[in-house]
NUZA-943314 format. One line per 4 residues: number of its first residue (from 1); their letters; for each residue x, y, z of C-alpha. Coordinates in Angstrom, 3 decimals. Each point is the difference from the previous one (the first is absolute). Last residue first. Layout:
BEGIN
NUM	A	X,Y,Z ~ ...
***
This chain:
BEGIN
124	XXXX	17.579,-48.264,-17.336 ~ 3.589,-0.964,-0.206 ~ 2.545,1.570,2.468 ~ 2.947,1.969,-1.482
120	XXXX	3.706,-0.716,0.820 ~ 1.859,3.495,0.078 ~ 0.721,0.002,3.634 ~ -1.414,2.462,2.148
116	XXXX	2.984,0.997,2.259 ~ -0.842,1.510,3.145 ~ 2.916,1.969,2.038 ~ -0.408,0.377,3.563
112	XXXX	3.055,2.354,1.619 ~ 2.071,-0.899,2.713 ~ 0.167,1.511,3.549 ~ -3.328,2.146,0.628
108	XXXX	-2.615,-2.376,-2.151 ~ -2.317,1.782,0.587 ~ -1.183,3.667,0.285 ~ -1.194,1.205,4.072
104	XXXX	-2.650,3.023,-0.221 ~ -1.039,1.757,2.988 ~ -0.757,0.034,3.649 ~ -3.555,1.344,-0.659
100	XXXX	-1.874,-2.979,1.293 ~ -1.463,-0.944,-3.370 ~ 3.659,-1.532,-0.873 ~ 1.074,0.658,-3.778
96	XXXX	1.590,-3.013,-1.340 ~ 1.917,0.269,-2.631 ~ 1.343,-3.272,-2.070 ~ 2.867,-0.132,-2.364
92	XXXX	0.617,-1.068,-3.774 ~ 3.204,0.039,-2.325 ~ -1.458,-1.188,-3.506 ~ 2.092,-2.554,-2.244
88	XXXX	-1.528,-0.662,-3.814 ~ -3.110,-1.547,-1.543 ~ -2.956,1.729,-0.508 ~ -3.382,-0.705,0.733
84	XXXX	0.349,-0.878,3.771 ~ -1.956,3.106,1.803 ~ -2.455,-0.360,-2.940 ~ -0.847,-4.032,0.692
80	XXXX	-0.492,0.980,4.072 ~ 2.712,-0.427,2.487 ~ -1.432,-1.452,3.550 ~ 2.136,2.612,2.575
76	XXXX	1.133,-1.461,3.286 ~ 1.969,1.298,3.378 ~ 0.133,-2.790,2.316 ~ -0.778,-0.641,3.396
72	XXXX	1.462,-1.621,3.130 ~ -2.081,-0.464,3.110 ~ 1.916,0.026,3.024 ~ 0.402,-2.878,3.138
68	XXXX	2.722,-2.010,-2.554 ~ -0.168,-3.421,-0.963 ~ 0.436,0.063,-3.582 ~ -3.328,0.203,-1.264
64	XXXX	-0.315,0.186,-3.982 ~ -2.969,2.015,-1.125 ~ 0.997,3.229,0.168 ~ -2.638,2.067,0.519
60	XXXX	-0.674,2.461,-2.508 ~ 0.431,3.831,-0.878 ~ -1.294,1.349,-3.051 ~ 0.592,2.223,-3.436
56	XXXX	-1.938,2.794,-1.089 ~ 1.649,1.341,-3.382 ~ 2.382,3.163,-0.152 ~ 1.597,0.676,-3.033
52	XXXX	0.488,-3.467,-1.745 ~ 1.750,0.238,-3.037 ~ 1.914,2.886,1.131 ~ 2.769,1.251,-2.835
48	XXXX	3.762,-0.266,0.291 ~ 0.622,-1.197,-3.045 ~ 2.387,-2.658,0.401 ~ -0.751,-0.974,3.916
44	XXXX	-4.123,0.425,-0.677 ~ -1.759,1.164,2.984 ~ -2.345,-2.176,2.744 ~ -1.964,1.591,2.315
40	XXXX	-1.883,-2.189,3.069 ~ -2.265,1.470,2.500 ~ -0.846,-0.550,3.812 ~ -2.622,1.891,1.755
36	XXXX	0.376,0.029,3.734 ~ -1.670,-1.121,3.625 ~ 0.874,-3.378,-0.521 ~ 3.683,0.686,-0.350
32	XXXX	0.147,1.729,3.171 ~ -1.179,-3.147,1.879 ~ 2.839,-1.479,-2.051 ~ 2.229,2.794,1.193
28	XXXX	-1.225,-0.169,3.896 ~ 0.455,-4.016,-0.084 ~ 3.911,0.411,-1.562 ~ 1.040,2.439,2.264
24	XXXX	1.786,2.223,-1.682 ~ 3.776,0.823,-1.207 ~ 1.263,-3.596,0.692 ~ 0.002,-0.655,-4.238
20	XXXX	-2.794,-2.758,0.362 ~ -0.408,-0.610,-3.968 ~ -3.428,0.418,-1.855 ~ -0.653,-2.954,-2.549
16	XXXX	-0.621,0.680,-3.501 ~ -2.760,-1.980,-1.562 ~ -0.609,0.884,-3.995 ~ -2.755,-2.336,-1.649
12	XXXX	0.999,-2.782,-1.744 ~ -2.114,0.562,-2.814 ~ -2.008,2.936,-2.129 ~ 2.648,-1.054,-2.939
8	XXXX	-0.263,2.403,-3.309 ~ 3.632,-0.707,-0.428 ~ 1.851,-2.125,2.556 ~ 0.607,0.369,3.622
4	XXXX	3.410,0.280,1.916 ~ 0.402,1.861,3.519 ~ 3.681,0.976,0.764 ~ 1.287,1.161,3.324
***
């Protein structure tokens, strides 16, 4: 999954949608997901250093409805102008620790979420 945003850029802010994988129920993990702290890290692919550690991030509704009984949600993290002030390719993830005491769940599972901030500055 790729996620593009340019240099010193606060916008689009990063949605990634949770997948039904058949392991839970989908109702009981979203009602799971309330009850948790979600955070975003993001680390440099060349360097290998963290540019984001551990920052809050959220959980929203989605706000298309198609049709189905369940709410959907995304994971989402609003970039600030320090998060963004060097170009290059990051490899990101989410971790959300649930309150409940069942543990910590890292996403994306199957592909990895690279960000590229793209050298073209915004004008002040």
């Amino acid at each position: 999954m790729d996620f593009h945003i340019n240099k010193g850029a606060t916008l689009p802010i990063l949605k990634m949608e949770l997948i039904r994988d058949g392991r839970y129920n989908y109702r009981e993990f979203h009602d799971k997901l309330q009850n948790s702290d979600i955070y975003f890290c993001m680390t440099d692919i060349v360097t290998g250093v963290k540019k984001i550690g551990k920052k809050p991030a959220t959980c929203i509704l989605k706000t298309e409805y198609n049709g189905c009984n369940d709410e959907e949600y995304y994971l989402a993290y609003q970039f600030t102008s320090k998060d963004t002030n060097k170009a290059g390719t990051y490899v990101a993830h989410f971790i959300i620790e649930f309150n409940d005491g069942s543990g910590t769940l890292i996403v994306p599972i199957r592909e990895e979420l690279y960000i590229h901030v793209l050298d073209g500055s915004i004008k002040k």
